[in-house]
TORFI-997394 format. One record per atom (N, C-alpha, C): residue number from 0; residue in one letter; atom name; x negated, y, z negated. Coordinates in nm, 3 decimals, decimal comma, padded with zeros to 5 digits. Atoms other than C-alpha are relative to their C-alpha. Example, Ala and Ser with C-alpha at 12.3 -4.5 7.8 and 13.67 -1.06 7.14 Angstrom:
2
+-----+--------+-------+---------+---------+---------+
! num ! residu ! atome !       x !       y !       z !
+-----+--------+-------+---------+---------+---------+
!   0 !      A !     N ! -00,089 ! -00,119 !  00,000 !
!   0 !      A !    CA ! -01,230 ! -00,450 ! -00,780 !
!   0 !      A !     C ! -00,090 !  00,120 !  00,000 !
!   1 !      S !     N !  00,082 ! -00,119 !  00,006 !
!   1 !      S !    CA ! -01,367 ! -00,106 ! -00,714 !
!   1 !      S !     C !  00,077 !  00,109 ! -00,073 !
+-----+--------+-------+---------+---------+---------+
END
This chain:
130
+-----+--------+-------+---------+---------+---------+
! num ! residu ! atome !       x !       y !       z !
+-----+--------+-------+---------+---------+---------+
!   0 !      X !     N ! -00,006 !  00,049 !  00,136 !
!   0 !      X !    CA !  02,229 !  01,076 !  02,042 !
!   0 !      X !     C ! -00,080 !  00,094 ! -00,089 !
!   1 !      X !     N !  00,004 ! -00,080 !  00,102 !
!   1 !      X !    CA !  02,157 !  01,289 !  01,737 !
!   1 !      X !     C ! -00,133 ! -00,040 ! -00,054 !
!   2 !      X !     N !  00,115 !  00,047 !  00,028 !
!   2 !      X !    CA !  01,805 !  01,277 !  01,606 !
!   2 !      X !     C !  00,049 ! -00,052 ! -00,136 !
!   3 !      X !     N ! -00,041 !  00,029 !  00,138 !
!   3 !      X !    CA !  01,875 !  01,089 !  01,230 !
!   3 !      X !     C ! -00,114 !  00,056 ! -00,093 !
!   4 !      X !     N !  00,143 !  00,002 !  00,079 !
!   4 !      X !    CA !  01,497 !  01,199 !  01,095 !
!   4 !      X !     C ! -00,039 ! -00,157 ! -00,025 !
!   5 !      X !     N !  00,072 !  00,136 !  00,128 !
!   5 !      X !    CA !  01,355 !  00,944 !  00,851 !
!   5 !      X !     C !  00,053 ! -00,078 ! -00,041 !
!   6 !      X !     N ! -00,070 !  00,077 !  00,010 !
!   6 !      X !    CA !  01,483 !  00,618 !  00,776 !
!   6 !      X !     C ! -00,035 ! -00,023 ! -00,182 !
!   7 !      X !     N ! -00,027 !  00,037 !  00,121 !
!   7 !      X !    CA !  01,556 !  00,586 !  00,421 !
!   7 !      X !     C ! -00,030 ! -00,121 ! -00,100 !
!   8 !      X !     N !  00,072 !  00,109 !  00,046 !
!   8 !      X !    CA !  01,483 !  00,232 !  00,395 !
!   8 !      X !     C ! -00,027 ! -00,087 !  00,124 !
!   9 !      X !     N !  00,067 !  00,114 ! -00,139 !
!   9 !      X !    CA !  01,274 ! -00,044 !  00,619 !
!   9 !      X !     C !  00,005 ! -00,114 ! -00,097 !
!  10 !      X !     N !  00,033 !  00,141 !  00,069 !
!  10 !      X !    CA !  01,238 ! -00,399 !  00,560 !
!  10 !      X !     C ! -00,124 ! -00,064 !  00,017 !
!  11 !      X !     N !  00,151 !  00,034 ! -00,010 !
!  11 !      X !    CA !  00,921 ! -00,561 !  00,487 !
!  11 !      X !     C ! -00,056 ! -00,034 !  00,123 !
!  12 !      X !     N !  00,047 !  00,112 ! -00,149 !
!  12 !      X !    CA !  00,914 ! -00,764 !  00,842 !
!  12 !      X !     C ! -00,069 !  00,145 !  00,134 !
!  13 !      X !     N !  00,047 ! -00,148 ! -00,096 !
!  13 !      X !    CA !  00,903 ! -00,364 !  01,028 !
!  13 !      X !     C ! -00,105 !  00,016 ! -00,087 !
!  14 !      X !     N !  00,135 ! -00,073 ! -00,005 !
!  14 !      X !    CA !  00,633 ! -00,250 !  00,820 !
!  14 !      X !     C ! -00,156 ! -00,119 !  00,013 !
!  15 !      X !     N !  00,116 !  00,072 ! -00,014 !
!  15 !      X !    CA !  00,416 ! -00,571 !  00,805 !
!  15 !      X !     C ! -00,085 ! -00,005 !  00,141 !
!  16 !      X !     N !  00,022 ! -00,024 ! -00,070 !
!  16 !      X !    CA !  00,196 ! -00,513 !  01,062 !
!  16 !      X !     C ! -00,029 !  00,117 !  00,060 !
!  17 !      X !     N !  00,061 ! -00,126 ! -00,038 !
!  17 !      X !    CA !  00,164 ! -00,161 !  01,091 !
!  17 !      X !     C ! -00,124 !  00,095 ! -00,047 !
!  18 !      X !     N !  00,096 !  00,025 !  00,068 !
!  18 !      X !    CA ! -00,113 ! -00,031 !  01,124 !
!  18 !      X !     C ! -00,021 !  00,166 ! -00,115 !
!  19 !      X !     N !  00,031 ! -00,065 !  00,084 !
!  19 !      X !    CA ! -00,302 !  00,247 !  00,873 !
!  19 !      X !     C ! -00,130 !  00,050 !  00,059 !
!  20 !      X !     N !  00,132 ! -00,121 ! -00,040 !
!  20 !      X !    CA ! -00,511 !  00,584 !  00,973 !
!  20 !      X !     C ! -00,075 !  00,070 ! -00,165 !
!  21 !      X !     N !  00,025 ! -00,101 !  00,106 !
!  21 !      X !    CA ! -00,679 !  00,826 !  00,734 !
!  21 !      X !     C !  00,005 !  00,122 !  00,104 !
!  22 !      X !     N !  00,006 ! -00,136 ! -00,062 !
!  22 !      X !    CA ! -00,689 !  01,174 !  00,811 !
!  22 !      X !     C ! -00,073 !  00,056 !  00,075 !
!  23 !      X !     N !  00,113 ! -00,015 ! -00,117 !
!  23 !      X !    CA ! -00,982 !  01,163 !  01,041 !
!  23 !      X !     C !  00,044 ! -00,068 !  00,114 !
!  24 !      X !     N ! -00,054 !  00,100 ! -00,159 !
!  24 !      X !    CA ! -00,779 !  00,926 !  01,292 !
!  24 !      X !     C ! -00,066 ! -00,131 ! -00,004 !
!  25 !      X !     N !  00,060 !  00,156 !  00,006 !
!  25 !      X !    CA ! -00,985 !  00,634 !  01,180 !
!  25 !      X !     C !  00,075 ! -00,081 ! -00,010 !
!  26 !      X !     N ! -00,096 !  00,134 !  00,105 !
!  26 !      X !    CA ! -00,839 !  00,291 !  01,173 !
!  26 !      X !     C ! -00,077 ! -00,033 ! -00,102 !
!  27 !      X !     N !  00,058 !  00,118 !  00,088 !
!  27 !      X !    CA ! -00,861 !  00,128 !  00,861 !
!  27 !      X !     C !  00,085 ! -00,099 !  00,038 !
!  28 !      X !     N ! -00,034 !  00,125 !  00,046 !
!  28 !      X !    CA ! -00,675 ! -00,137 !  00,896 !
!  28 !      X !     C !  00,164 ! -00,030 !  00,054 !
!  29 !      X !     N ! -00,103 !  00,061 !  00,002 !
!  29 !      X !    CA ! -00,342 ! -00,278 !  00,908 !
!  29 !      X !     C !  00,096 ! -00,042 ! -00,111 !
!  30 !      X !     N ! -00,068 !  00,099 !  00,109 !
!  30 !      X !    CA ! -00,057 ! -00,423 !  00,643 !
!  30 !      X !     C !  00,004 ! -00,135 !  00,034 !
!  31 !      X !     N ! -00,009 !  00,164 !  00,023 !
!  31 !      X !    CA ! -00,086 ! -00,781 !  00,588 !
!  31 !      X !     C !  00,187 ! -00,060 ! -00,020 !
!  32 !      X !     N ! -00,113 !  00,051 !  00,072 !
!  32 !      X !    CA !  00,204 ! -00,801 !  00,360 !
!  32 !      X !     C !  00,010 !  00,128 ! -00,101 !
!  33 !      X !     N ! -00,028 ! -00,139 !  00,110 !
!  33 !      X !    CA !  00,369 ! -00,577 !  00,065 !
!  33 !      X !     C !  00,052 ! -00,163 ! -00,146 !
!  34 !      X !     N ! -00,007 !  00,084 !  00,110 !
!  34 !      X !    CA !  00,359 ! -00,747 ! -00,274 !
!  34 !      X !     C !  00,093 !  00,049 ! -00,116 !
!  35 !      X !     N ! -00,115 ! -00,064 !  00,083 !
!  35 !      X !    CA !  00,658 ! -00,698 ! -00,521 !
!  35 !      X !     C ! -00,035 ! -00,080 ! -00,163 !
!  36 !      X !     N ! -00,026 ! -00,003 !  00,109 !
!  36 !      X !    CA !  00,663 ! -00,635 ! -00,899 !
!  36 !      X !     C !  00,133 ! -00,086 ! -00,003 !
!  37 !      X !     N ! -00,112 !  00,050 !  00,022 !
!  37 !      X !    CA !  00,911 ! -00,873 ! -01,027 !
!  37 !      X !     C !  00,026 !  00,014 ! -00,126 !
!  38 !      X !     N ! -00,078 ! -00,052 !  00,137 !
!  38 !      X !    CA !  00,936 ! -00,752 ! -01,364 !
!  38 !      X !     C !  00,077 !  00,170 !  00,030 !
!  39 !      X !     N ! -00,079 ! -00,096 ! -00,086 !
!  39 !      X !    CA !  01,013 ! -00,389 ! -01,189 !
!  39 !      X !     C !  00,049 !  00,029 !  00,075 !
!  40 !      X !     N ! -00,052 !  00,024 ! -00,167 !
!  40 !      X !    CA !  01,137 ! -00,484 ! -00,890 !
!  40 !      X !     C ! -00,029 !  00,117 !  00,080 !
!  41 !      X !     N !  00,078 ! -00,101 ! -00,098 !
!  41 !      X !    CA !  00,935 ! -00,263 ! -00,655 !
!  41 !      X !     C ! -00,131 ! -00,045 !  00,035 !
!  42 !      X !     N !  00,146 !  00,044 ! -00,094 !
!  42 !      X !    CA !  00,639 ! -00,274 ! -00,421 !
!  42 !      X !     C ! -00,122 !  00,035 ! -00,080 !
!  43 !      X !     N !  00,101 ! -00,067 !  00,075 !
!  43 !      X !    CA !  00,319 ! -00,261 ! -00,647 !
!  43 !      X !     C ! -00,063 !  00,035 !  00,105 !
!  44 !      X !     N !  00,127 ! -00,051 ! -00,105 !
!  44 !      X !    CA !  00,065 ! -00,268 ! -00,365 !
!  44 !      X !     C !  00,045 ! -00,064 !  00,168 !
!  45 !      X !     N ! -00,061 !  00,085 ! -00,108 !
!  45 !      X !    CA !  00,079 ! -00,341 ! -00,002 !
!  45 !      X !     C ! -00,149 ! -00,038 !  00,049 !
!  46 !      X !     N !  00,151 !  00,088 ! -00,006 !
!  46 !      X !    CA ! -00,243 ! -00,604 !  00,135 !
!  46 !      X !     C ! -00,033 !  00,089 !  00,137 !
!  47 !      X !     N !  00,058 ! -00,041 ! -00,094 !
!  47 !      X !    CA ! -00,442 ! -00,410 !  00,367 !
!  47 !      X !     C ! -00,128 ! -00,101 !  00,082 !
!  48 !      X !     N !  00,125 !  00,053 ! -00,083 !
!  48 !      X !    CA ! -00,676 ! -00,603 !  00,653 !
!  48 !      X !     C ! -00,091 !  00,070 !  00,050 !
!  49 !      X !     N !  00,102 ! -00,069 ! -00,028 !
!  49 !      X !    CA ! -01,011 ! -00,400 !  00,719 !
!  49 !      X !     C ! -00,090 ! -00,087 !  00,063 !
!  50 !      X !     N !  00,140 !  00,038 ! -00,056 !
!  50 !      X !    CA ! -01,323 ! -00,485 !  00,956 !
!  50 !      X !     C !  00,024 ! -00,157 !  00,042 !
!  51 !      X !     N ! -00,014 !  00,124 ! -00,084 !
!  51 !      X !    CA ! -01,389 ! -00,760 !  01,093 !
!  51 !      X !     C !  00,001 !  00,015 !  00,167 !
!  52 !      X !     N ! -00,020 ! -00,022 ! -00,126 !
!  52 !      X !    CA ! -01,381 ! -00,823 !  01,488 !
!  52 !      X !     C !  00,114 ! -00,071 !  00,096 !
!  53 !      X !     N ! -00,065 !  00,061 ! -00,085 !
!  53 !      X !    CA ! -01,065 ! -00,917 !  01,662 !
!  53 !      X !     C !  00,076 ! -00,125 ! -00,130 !
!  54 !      X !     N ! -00,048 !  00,053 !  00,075 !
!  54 !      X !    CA ! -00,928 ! -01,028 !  01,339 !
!  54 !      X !     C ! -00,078 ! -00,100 ! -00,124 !
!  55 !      X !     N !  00,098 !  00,067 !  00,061 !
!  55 !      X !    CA ! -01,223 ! -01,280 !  01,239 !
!  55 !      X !     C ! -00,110 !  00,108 ! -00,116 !
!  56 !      X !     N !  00,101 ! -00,022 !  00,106 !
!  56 !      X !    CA ! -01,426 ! -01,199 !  00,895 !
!  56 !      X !     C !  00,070 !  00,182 ! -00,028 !
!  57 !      X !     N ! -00,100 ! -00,081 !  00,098 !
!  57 !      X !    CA ! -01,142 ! -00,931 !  00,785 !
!  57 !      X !     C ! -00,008 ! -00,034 ! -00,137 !
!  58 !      X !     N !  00,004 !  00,020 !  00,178 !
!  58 !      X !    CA ! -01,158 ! -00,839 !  00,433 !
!  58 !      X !     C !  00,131 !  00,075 ! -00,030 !
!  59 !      X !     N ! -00,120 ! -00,048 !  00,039 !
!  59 !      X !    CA ! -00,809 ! -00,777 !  00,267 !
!  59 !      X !     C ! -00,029 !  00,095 ! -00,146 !
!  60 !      X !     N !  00,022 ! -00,062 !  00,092 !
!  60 !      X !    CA ! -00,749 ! -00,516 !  00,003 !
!  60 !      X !     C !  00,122 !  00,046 ! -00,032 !
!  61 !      X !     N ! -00,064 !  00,055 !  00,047 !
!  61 !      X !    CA ! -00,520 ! -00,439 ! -00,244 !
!  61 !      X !     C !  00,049 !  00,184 ! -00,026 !
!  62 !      X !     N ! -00,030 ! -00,210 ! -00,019 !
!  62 !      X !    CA ! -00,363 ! -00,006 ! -00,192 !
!  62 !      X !     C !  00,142 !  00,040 ! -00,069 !
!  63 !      X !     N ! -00,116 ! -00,065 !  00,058 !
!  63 !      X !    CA ! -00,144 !  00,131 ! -00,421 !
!  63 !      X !     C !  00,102 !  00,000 !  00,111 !
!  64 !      X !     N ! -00,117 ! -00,048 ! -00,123 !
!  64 !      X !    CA !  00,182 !  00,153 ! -00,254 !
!  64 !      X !     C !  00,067 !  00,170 !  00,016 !
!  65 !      X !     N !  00,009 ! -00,141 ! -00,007 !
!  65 !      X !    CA !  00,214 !  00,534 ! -00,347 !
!  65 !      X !     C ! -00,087 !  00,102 !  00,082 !
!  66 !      X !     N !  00,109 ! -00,012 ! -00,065 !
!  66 !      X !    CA ! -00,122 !  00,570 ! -00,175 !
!  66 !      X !     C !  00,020 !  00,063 !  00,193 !
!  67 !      X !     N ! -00,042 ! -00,003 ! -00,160 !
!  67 !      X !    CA !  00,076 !  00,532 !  00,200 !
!  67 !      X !     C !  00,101 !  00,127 ! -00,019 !
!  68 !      X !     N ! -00,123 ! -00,095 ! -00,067 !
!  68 !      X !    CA !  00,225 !  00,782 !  00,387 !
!  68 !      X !     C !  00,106 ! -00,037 !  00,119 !
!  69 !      X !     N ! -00,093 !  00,026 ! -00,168 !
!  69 !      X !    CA !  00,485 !  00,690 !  00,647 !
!  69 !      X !     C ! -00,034 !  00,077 !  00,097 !
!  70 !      X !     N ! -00,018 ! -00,066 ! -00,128 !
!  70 !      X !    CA !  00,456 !  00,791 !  00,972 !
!  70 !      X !     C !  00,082 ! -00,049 !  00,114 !
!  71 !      X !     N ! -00,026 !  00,084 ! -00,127 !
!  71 !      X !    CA !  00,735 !  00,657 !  01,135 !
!  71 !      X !     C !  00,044 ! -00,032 !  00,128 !
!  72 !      X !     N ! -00,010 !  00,029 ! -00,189 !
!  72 !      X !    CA !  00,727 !  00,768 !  01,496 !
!  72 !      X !     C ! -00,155 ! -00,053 !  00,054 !
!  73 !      X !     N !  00,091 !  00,030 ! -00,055 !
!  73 !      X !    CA !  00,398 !  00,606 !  01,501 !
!  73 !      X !     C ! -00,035 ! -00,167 ! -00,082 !
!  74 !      X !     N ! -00,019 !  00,149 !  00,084 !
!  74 !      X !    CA !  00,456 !  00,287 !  01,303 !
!  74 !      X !     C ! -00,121 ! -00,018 ! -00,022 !
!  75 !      X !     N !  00,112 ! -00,025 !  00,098 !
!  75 !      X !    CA !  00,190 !  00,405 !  01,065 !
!  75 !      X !     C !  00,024 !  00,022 ! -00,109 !
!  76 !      X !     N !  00,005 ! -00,073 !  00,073 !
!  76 !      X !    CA !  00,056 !  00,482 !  00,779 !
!  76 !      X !     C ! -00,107 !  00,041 ! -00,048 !
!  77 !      X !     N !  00,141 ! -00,086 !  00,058 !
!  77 !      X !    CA ! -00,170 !  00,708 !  00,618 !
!  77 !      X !     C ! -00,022 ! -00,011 ! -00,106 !
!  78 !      X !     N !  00,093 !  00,071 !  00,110 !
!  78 !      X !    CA ! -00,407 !  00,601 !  00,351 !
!  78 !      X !     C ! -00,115 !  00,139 ! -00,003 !
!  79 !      X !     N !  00,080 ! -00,150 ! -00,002 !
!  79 !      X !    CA ! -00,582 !  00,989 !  00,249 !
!  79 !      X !     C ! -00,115 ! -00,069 ! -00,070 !
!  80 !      X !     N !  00,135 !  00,023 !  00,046 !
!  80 !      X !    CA ! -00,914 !  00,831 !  00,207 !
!  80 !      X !     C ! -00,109 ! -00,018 !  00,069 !
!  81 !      X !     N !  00,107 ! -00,027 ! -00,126 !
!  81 !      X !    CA ! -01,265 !  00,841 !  00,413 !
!  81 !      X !     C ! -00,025 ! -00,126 !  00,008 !
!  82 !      X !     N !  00,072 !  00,200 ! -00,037 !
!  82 !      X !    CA ! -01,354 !  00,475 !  00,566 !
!  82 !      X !     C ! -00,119 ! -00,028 ! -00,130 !
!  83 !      X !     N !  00,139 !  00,062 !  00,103 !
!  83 !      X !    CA ! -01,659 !  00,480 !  00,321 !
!  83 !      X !     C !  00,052 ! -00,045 ! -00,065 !
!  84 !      X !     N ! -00,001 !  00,051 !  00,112 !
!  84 !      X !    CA ! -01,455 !  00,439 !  00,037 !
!  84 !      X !     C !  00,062 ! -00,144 ! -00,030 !
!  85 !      X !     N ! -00,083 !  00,162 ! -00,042 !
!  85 !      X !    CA ! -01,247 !  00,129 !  00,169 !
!  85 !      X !     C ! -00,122 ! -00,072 !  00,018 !
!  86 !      X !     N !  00,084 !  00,112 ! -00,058 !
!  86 !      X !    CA ! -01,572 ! -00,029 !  00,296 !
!  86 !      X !     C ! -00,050 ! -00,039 ! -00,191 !
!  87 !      X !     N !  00,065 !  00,084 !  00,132 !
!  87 !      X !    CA ! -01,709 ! -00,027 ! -00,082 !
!  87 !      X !     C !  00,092 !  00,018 ! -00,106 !
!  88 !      X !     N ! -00,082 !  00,041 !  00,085 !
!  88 !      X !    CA ! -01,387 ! -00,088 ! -00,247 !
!  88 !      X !     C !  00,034 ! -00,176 ! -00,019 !
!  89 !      X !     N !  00,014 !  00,129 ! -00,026 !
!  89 !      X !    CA ! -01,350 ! -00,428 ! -00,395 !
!  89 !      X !     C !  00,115 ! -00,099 !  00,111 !
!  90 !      X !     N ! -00,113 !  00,054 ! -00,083 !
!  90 !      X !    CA ! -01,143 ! -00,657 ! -00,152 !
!  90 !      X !     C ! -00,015 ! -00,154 ! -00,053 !
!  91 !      X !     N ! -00,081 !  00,207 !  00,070 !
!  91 !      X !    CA ! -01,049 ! -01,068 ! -00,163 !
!  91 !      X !     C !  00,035 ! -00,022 !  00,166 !
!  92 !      X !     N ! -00,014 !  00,128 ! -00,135 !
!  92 !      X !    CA ! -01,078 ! -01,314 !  00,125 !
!  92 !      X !     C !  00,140 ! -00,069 !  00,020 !
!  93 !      X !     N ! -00,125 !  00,023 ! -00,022 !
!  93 !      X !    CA ! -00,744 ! -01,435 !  00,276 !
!  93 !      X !     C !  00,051 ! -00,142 ! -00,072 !
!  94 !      X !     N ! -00,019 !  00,113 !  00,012 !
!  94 !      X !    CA ! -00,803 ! -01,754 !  00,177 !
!  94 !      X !     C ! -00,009 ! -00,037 ! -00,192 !
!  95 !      X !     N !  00,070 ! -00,009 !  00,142 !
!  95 !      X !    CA ! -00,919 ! -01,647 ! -00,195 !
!  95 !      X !     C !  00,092 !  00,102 ! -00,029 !
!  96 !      X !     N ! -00,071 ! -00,119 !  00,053 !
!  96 !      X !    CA ! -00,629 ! -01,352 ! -00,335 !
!  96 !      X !     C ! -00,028 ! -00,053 ! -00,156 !
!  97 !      X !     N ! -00,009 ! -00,033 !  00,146 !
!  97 !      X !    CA ! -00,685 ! -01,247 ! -00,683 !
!  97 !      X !     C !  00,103 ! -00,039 ! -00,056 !
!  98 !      X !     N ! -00,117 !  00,047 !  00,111 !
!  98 !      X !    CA ! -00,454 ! -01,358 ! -00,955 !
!  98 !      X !     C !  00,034 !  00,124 ! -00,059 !
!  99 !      X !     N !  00,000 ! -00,096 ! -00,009 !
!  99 !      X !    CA ! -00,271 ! -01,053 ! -00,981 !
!  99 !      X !     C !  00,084 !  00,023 ! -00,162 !
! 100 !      X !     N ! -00,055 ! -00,008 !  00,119 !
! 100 !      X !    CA ! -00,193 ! -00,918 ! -01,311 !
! 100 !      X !     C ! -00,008 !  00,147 ! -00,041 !
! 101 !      X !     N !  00,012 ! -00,171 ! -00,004 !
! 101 !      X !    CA ! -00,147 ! -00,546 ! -01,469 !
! 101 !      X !     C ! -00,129 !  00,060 ! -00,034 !
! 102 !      X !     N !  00,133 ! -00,055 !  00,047 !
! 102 !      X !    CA ! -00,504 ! -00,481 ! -01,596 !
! 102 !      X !     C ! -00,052 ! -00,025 !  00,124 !
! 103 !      X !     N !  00,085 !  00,007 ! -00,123 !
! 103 !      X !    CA ! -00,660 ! -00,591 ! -01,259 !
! 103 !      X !     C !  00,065 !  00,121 !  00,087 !
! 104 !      X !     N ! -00,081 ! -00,058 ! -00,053 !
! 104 !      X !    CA ! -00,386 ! -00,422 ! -01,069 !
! 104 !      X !     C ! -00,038 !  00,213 ! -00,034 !
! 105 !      X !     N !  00,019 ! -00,129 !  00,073 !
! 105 !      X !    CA ! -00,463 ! -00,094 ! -01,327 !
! 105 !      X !     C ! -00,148 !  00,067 !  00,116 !
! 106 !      X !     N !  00,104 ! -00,029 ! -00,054 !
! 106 !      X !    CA ! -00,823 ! -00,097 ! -01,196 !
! 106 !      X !     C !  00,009 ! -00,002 !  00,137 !
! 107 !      X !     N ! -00,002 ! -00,027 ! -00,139 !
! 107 !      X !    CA ! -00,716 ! -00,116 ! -00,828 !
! 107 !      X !     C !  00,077 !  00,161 !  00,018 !
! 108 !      X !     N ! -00,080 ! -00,110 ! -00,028 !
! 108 !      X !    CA ! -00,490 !  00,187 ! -00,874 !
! 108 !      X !     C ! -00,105 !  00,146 ! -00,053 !
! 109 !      X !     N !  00,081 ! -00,060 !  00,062 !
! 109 !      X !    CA ! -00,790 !  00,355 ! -01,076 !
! 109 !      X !     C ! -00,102 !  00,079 !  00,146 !
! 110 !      X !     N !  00,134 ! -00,010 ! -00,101 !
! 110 !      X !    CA ! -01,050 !  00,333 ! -00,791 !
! 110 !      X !     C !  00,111 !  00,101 !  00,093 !
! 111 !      X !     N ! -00,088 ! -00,106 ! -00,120 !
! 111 !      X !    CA ! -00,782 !  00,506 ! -00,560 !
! 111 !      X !     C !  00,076 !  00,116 ! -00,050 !
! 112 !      X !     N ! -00,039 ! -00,115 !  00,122 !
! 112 !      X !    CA ! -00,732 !  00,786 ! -00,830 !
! 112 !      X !     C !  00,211 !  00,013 !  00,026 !
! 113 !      X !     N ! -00,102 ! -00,003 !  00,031 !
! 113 !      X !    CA ! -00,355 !  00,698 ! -00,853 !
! 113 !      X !     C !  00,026 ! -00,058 ! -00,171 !
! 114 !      X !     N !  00,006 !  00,100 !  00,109 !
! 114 !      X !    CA ! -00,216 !  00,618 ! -01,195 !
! 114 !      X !     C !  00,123 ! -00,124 !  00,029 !
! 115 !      X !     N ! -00,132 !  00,096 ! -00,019 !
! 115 !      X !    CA !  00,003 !  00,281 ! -01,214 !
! 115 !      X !     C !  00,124 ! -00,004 ! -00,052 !
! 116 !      X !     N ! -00,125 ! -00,092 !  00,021 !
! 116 !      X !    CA !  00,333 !  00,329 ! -01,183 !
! 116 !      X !     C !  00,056 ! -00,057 ! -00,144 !
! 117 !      X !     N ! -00,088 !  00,057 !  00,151 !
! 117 !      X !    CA !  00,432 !  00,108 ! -01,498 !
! 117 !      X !     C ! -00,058 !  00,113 ! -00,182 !
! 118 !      X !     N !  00,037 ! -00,035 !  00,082 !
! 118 !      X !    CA !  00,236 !  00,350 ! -01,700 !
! 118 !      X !     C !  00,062 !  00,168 ! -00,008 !
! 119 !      X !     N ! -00,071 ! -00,153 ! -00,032 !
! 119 !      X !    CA !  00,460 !  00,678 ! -01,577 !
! 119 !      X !     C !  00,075 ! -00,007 ! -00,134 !
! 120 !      X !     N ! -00,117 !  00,022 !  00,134 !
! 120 !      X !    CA !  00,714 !  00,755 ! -01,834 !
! 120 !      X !     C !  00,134 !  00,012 !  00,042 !
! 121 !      X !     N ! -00,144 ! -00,012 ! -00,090 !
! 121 !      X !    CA !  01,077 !  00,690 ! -01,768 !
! 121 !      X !     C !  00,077 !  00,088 ! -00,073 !
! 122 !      X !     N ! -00,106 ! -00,005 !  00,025 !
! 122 !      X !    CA !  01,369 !  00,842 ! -01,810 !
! 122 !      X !     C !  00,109 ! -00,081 ! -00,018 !
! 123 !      X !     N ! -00,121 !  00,061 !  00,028 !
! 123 !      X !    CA !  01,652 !  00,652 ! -01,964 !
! 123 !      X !     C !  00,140 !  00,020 !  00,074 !
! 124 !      X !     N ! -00,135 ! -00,046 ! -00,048 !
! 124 !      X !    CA !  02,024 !  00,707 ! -01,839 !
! 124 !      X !     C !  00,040 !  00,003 ! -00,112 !
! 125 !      X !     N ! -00,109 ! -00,012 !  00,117 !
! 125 !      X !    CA !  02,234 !  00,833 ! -02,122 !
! 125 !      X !     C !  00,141 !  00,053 !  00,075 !
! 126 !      X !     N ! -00,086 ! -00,033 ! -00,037 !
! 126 !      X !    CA !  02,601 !  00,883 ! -02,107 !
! 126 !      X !     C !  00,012 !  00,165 !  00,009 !
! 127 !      X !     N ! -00,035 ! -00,118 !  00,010 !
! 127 !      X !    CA !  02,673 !  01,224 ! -02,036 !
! 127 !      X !     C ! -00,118 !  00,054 !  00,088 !
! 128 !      X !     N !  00,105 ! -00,065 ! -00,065 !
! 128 !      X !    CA !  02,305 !  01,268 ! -01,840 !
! 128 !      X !     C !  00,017 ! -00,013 !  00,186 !
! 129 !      X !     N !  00,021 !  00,019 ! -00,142 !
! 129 !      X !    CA !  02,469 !  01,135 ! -01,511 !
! 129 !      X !     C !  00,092 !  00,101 !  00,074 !
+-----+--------+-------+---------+---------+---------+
END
């Protein structure tokens, strides 16, 4: 059978659960879940689980979704950042998630020097541009 490369698209249920290195081979963590813009319909952030032992006293956090890299012959992904800065980035208890809105959201994408994607500039479709 023919290698295909890279799969084009996954569904949330394959990536939930996988976990997340940085570039040193560290774990951080894991996906929880992936949280969708419903005024843009797209993935703003996906919930990362950090620390803790064996699951107990995990702190969730909140990673740009531009932030990940696929890796997916290793049903990973890569998060280009050093453990320090996850440990003193703010996070939210499983039982406690933030009330997620675009100014909070802004400042999560800030701390992880991405800008948010609603603030890119689009391109329109005009007739004649397709």
């Amino acid at each position: 059978m023919a290698d295909r490369g890279d799969p084009e698209f996954l569904s949330a249920s394959t990536i939930k659960g996988d976990k997340v290195v940085n570039r040193a081979g560290e774990d951080l963590g894991k996906i929880e879940e992936l949280m969708i813009d419903l005024q843009d319909g797209r993935i703003a952030y996906a919930v990362l689980s950090f620390g803790g032992f064996l699951g107990m006293g995990n702190k969730l956090f909140a990673i740009p979704w531009n932030a990940l890299t696929l890796r997916v012959h290793e049903h990973a992904f890569l998060l280009d950042i050093p453990k320090e800065t996850l440990e003193k980035a703010e996070g939210f208890d499983k039982d406690n998630w933030p009330a997620t809105n675009r100014e909070w959201l802004a400042t999560m994408y800030k701390f992880y020097g991405y800008q948010p994607y609603w603030q890119t500039e689009r391109i329109e479709a005009r007739p004649g541009n397709i």
